[in-house]
C-alpha positions as CSV (number, residue, x, y, z in Angstrom):
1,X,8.7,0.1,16.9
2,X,7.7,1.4,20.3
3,X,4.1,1.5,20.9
4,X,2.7,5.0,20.8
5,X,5.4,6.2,18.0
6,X,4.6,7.2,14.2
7,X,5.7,5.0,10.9
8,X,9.4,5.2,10.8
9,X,9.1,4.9,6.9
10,X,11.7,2.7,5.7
11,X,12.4,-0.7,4.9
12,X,13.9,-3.0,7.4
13,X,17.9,-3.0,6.7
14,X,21.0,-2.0,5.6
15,X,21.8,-1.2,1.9
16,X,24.0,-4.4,2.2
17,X,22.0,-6.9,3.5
18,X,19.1,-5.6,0.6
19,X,21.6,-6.7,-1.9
20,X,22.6,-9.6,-0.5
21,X,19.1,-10.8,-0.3
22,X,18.3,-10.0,-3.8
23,X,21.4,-12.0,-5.4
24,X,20.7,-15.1,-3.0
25,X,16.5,-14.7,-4.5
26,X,18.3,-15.1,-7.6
27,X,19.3,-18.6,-7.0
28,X,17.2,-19.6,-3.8
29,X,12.8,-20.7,-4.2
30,X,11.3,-17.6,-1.9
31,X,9.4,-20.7,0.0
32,X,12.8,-21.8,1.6
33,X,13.3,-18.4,2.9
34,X,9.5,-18.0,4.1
35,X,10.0,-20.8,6.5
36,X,13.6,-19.3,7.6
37,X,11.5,-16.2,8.3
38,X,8.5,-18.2,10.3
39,X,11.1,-20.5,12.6
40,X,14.0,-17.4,13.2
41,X,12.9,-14.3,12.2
42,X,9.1,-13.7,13.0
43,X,9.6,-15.2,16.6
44,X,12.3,-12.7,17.3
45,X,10.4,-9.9,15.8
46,X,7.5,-10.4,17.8
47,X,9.9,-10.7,21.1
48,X,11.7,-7.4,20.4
49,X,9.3,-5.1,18.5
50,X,5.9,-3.4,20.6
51,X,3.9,-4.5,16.5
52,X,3.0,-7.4,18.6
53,X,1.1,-5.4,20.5
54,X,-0.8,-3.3,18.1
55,X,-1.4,-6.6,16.0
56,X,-2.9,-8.3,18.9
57,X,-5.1,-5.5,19.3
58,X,-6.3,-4.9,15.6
59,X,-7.5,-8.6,15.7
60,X,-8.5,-8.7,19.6
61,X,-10.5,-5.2,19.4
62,X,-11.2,-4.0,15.6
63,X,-12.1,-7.9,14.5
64,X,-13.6,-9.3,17.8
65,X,-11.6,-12.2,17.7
66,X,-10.6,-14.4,20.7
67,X,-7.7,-14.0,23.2
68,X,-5.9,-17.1,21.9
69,X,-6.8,-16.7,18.3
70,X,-5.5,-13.3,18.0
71,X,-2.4,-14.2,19.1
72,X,-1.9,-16.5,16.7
73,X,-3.3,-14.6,14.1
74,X,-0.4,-12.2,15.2
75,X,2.0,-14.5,14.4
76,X,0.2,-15.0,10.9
77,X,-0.1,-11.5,10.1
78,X,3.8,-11.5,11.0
79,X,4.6,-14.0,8.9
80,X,2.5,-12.7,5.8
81,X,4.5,-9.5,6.3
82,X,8.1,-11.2,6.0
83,X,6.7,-13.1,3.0
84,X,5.7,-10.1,1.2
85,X,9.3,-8.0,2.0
86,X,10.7,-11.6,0.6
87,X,8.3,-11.2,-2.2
88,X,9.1,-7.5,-3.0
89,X,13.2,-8.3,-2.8
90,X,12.4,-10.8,-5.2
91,X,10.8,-9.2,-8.0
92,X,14.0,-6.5,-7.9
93,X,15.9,-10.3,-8.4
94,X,13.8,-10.7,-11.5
95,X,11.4,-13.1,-9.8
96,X,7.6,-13.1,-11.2
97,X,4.7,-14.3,-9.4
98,X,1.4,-15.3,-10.8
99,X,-1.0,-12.3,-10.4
100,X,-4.9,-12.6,-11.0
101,X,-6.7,-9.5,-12.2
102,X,-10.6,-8.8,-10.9
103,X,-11.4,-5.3,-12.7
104,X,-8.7,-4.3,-15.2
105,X,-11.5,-3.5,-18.0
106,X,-12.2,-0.2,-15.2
107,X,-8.5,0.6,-15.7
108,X,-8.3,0.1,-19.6
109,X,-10.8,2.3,-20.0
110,X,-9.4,4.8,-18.4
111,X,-6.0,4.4,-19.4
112,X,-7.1,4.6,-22.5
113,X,-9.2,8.1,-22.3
114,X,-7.6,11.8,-22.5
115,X,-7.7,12.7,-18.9
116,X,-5.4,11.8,-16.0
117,X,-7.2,10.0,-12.7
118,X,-5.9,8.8,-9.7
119,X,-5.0,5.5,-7.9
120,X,-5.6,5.0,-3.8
121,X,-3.8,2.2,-2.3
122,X,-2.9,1.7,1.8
123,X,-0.4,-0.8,3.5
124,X,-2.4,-4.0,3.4
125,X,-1.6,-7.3,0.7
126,X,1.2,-5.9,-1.8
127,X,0.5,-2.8,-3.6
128,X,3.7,-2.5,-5.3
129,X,3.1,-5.5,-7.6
130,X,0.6,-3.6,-8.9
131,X,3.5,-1.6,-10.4
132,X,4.8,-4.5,-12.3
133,X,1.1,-5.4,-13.4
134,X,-1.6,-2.6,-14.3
135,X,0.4,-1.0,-17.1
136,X,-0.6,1.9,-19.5
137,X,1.7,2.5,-22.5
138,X,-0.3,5.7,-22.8
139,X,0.0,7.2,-19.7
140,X,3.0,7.4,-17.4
141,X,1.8,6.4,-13.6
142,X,3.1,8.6,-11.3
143,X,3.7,6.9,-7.9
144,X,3.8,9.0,-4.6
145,X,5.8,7.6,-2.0
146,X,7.8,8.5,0.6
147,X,11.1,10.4,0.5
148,X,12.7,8.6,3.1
149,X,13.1,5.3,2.1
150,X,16.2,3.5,1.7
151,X,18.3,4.6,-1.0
152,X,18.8,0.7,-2.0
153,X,14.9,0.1,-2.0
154,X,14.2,3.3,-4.5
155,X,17.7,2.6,-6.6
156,X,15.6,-0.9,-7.3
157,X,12.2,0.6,-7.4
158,X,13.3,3.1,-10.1
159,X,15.2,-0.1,-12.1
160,X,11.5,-1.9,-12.0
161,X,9.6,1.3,-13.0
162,X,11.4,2.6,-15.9
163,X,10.4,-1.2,-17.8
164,X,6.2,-0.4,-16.9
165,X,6.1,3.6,-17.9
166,X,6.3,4.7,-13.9
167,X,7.9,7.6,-12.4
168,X,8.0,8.1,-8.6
169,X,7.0,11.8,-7.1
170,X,8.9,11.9,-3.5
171,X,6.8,13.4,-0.9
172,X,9.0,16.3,0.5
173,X,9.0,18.7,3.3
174,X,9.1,21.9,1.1
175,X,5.5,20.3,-0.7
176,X,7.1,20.7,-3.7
177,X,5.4,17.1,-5.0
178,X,2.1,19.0,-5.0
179,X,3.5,20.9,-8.0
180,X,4.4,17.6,-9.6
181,X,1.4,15.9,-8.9
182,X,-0.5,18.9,-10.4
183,X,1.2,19.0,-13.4
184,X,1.2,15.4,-14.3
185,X,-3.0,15.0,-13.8
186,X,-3.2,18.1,-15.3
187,X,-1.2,16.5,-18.5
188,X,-3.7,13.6,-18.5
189,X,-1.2,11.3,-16.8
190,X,-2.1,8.8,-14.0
191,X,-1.3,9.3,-10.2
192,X,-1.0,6.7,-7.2
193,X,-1.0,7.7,-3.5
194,X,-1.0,5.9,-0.3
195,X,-3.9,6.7,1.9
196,X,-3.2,5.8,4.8
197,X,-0.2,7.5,5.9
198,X,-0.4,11.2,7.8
199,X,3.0,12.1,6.5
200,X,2.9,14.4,9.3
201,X,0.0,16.3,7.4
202,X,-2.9,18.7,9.4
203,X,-5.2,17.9,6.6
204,X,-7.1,14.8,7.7
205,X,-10.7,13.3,7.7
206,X,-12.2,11.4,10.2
207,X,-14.1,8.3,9.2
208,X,-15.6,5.0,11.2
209,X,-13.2,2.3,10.5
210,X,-13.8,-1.4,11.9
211,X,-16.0,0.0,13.9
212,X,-13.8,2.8,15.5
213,X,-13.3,6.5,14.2
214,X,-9.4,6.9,12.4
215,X,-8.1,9.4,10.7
216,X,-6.7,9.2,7.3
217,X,-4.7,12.3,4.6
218,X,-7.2,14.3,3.0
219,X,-4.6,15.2,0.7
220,X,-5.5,12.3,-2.0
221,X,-9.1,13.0,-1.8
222,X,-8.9,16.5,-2.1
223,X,-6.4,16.3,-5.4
224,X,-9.5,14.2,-7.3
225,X,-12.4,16.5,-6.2
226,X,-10.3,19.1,-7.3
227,X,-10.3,18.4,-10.8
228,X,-13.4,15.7,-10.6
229,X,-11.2,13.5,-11.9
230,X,-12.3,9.2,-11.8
231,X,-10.9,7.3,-9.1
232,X,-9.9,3.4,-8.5
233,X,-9.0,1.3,-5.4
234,X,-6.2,-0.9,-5.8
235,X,-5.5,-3.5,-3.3
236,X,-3.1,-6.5,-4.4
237,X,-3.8,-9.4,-2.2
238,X,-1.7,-12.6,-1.1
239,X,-3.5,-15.8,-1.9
240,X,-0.9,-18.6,-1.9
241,X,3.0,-18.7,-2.0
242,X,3.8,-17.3,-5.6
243,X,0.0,-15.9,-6.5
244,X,-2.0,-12.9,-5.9
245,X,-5.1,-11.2,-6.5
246,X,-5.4,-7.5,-7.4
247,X,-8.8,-5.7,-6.8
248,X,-9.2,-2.8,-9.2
249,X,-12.4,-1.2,-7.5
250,X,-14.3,2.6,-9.1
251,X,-15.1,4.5,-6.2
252,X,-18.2,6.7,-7.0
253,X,-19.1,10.7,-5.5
254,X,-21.4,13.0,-6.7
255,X,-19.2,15.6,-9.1
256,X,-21.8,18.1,-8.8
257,X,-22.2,18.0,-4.8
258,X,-20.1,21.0,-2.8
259,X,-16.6,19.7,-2.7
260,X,-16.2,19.3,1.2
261,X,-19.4,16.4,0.7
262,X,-17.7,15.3,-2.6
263,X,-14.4,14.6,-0.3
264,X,-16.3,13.4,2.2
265,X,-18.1,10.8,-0.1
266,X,-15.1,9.6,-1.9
267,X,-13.4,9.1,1.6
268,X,-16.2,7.7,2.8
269,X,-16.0,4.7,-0.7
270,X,-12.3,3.9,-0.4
271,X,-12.5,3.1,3.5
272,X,-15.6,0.7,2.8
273,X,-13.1,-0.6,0.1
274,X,-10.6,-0.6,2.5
275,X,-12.5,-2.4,4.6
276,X,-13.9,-4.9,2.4
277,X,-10.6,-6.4,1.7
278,X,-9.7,-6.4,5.0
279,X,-12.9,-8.9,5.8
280,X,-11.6,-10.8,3.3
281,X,-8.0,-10.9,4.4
282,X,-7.8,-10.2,8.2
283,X,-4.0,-11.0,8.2
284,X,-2.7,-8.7,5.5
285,X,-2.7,-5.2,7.2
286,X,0.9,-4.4,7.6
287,X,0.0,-0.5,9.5
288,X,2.1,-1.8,12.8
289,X,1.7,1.6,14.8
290,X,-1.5,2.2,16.7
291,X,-3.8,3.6,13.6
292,X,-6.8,4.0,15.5
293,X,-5.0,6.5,18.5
């Protein structure tokens, strides 16, 4: 991606080479192709693509590291991104991985009440094993994601989702997901959205990030205000070759406060979330376009 430009969107590929990968993960350990991907791959990528540069500069700027340490800490964050596309191909191969929960009681509970709430992810770790592991037979889980993804990436997604009660709302031009997403809180059901994507939306809110101001979609925030509805964090994090951690974090705003400061104060909780994680696990944000423009 050429530095400057928005989030294309879509996985890396053809519809071919996504099956092809998921019947050799049938057969093949995912650690042989993790170190295809750090010798052949990675290097290449960081030769052709400009996410070298705005890698470099999220560890070199945002984290205060070193010259020479952020480039290598490029290469890392690189090569925990192939890992988790291997990851991802995978689980659609009927692959599991070990997956450590810190906070499911928060979920339970909810999933267990009446009312819908919502679920706020971003691109860092691997959010959608959370789809495979925070399951509600009580409420269907409605993920938002975008509409332009490959059509061999949401054939698989759907495959995956229909065995853990989730449905997928598209985001679409016309807006017409806001009617779905609507509907399905309003029926006490569960929704997920990215925040961290603009999607091209004017709606946006400002906050200090890593120590610089970025922008991220209102539109999430807004939807829970709206109805006062509860609200978790969910960040699924790498810790080894087959195991991960996932973080199910209640974010907290005042329900009686005007609802541009209720916005403002549930923003203002998922981004020190956000950034909490990221502390924690420098090398797992996967936002290769300049977020902080």
């Amino acid at each position: 991606m050429k530095e400057g430009k928005a989030w294309a969107g879509t996985t890396y590929g053809s519809g071919w080479m996504h099956r092809h990968l998921i019947q050799l993960l049938r057969w093949v350990d995912v650690r042989i192709l993790y170190v295809f991907a750090y010798l052949f791959v990675v290097p290449v990528c960081l030769i052709l693509n400009e996410s070298r540069r705005t890698a470099y500069h999220y560890f070199h700027k945002l984290l205060g590291v070193n010259s020479l340490r952020s480039i290598w800490l490029t290469y890392i964050n690189h090569c925990r991104f192939a890992e988790v596309v291997i990851d991802k191909f995978a689980m659609y191969a009927g692959r599991r991985f070990q997956v450590e929960i810190e906070g499911s009681e928060a979920f339970n509970a909810l999933a267990a009440g009446d009312e819908g709430f919502v679920l706020l992810s971003s691109h860092i770790g691997n959010y959608e094993i959370a789809g495979y592991s925070l399951v509600s037979e009580r409420k269907t889980i409605n993920a938002v994601v975008y509409a332009g993804e490959k059509a061999s990436v949401m054939s698989n997604r759907s495959r995956m989702f229909d065995k853990t009660n989730i449905r997928m709302i598209l985001i679409r031009r016309d807006m017409g997901h806001l009617f779905e997403i609507d509907a399905a809180l309003a029926s006490g059901e569960i929704v997920s959205f990215p925040t961290d994507r603009i999607h091209g939306s004017a709606k946006v809110i400002a906050h200090s990030f890593l120590g610089r101001t970025a922008v991220f979609p209102q539109g999430p925030f807004s939807v829970a205000t709206m109805r006062g509805l509860n609200v978790l964090a969910i960040n699924v994090m790498k810790e080894g070759w087959t195991r991960y951690r996932l973080f199910v974090t209640p974010l907290n705003y005042n329900r009686t406060a005007p609802r541009k400061q209720q916005i403002a104060q549930l923003s203002d909780a998922y981004v020190k979330e956000l950034e909490l994680r990221l502390r924690q696990y420098p090398t797992q944000w996967y936002n290769f376009f300049d977020f902080w423009k």
